[in-house]
C-alpha positions in Angstrom: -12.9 -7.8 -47.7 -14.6 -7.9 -44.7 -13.2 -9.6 -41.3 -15.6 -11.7 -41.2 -15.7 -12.6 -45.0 -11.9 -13.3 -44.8 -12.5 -15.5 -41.5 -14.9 -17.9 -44.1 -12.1 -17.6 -46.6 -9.6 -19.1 -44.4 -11.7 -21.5 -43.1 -13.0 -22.5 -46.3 -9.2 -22.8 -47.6 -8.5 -24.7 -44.3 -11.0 -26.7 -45.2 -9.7 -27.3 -49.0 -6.6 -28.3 -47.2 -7.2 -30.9 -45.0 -9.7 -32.3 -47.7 -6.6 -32.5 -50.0 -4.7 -33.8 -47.3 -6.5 -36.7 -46.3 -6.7 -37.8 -50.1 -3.1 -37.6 -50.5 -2.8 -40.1 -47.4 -4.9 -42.5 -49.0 -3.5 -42.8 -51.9 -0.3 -43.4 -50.7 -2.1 -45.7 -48.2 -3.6 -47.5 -51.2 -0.4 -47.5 -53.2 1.5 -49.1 -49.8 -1.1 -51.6 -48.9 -0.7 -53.0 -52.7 2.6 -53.1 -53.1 3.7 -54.4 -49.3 0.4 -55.9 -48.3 -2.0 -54.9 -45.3 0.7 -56.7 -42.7 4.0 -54.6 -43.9 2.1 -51.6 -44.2 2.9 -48.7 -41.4 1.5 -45.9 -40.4 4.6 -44.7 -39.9 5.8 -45.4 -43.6 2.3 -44.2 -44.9 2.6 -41.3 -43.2 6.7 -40.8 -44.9 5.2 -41.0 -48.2 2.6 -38.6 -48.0 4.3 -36.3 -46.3 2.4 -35.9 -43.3 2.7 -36.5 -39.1 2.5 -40.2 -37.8 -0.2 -38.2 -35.6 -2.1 -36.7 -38.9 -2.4 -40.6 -40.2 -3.5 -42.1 -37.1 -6.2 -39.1 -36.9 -7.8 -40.9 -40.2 -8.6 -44.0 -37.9 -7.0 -47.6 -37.1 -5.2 -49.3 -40.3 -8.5 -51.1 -41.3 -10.1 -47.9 -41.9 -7.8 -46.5 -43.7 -7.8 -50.0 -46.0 -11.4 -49.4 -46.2 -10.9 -45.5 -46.8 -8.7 -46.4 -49.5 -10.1 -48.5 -51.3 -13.1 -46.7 -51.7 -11.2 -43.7 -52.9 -9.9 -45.6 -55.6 -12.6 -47.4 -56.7 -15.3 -44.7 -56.5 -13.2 -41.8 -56.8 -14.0 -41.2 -52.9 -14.6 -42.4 -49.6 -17.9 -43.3 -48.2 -21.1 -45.6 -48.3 -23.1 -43.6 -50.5 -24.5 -46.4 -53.2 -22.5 -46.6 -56.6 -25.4 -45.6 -59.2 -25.9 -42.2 -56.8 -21.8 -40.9 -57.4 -21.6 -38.5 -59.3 -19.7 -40.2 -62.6 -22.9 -42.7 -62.4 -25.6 -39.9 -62.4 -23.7 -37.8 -65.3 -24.5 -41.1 -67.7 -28.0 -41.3 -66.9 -29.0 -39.0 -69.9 -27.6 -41.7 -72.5 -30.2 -44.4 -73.3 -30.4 -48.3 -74.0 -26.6 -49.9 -75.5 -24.8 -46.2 -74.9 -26.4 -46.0 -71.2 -24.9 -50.2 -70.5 -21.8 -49.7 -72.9 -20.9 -46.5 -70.5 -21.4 -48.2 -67.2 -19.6 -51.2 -68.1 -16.7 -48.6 -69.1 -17.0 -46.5 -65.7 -16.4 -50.3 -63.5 -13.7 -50.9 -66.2 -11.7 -48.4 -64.8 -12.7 -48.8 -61.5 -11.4 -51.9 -61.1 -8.1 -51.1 -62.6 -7.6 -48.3 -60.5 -8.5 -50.9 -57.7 -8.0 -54.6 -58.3 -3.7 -55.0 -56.2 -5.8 -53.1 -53.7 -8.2 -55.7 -53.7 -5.7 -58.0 -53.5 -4.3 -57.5 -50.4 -7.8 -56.7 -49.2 -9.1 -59.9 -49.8 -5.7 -61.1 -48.1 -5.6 -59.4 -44.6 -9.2 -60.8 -44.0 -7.8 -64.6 -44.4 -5.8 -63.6 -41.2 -7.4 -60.1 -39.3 -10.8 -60.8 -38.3 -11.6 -56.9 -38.1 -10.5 -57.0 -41.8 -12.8 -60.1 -42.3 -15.5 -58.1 -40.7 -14.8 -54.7 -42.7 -14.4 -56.6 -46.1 -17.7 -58.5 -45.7 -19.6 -55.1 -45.0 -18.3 -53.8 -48.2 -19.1 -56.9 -50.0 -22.6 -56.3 -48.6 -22.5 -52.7 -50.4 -21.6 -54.6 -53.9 -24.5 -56.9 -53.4 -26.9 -54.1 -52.9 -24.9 -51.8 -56.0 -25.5 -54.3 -58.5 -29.3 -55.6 -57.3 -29.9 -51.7 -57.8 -28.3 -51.5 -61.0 -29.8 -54.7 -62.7 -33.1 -53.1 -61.4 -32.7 -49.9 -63.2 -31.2 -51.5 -66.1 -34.7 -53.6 -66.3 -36.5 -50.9 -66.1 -34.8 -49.4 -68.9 -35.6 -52.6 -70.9 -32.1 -53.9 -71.0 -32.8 -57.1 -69.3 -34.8 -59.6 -71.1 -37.5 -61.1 -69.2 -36.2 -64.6 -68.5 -33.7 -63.3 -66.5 -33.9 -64.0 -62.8 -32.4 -62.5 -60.1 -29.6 -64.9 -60.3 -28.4 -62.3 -62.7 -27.1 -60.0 -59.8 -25.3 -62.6 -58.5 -23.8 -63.4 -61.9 -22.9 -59.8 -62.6 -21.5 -59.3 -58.7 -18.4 -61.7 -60.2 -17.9 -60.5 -63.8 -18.0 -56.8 -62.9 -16.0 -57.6 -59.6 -11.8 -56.5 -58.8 -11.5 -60.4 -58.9 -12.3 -60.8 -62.5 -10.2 -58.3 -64.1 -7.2 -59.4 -61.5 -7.8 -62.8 -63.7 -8.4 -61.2 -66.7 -5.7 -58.4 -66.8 -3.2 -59.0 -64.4 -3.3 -62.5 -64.2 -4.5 -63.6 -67.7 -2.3 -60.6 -69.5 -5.4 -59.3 -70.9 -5.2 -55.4 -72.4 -7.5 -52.8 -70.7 -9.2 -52.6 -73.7 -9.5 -56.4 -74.4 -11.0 -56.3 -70.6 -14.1 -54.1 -71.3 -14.4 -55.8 -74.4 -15.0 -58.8 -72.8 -16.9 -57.7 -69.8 -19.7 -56.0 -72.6 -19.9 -59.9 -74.0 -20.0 -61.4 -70.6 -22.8 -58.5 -69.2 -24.3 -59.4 -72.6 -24.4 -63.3 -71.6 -26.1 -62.6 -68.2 -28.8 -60.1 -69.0 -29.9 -61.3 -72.8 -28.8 -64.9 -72.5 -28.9 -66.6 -76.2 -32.0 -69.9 -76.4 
């Protein structure tokens, strides 16, 4: 191996690393943040359970962005804004066609929201008291709004909205498919995981064929 082939070797690994790194710090970040709330949460105890510096956590950003970081690792499976239907577990489903395509969707935000919905929680709770929570949470619920206008869009153009339907049907699906229903449903409600998609296919049913 050339030097400077093992130069891009080590700084690819280096790379891998501090990739690695950072997700391991939000996860524990999420796991802390749902289980002690955004106000008891450290940086200092966030940085104990992952392993890491204080310094190495505080280089990820002020707490808020690490609650936004977070959360957006759990939900999507990583950080960023990058809209919903373009992540990668969204574009792997767009082969399947009409009830499989809906059925599988319904089934990827199923998950997503249990992977997500104490985090939520506590999200939704900082923001009654930190107004640069407030401000962070209503960006991201900006970002759902968009998500499901785009997907209610695509799922009409794939003929699985009947035509009645208005576009009060984004705002409809923005609470069924939201943290906030399966929190009720599942962890409030006792419902199983299964029972939960089961009932989020009848309830997406509801909104985009609606009966006479």
């Amino acid at each position: 191996m050339s030097g400077a082939a093992r130069r891009g070797y080590r700084s690819a690994l280096r790379t891998d690393q501090a990739e690695a790194t950072r997700r391991r710090v939000l996860a524990t970040a999420a796991d802390r943040f749902a289980k002690h709330g955004y106000g008891r949460t450290t940086l200092a105890g966030i940085a104990a359970d992952a392993g890491v510096s204080v310094e190495t956590v505080k280089g990820y950003g002020p707490k808020r962005a690490l609650l936004l970081a977070a959360f957006e690792q759990a939900f999507a499976g990583d950080e960023g804004s990058v809209p919903l239907l373009e992540r990668e577990q969204f574009t792997a489903i767009e082969h399947l066609e009409g009830e499989a395509y809906l059925a599988a969707g319904i089934a990827l935000i199923a998950a997503a929201n249990a992977r997500s919905a104490r985090l939520w929680r506590a999200f939704v709770s900082a923001a009654d008291t930190e107004a640069d929570v407030r401000a962070v949470l209503d960006q991201l619920l900006d970002r759902r709004r968009t998500d499901i206008h785009g997907a209610v869009a695509r799922l009409r153009a794939r003929g699985l909205v009947d035509a009645s339907v208005g576009e009060e049907a984004s705002a409809a699906l923005s609470f069924v498919l939201s943290p906030e229903g399966y929190e009720q449903l599942v962890l409030d409600a006792g419902l199983t995981e299964h029972q939960y998609r089961e009932c989020l296919e009848r309830l997406v049913a509801g909104v985009l064929r609606p009966g006479p």
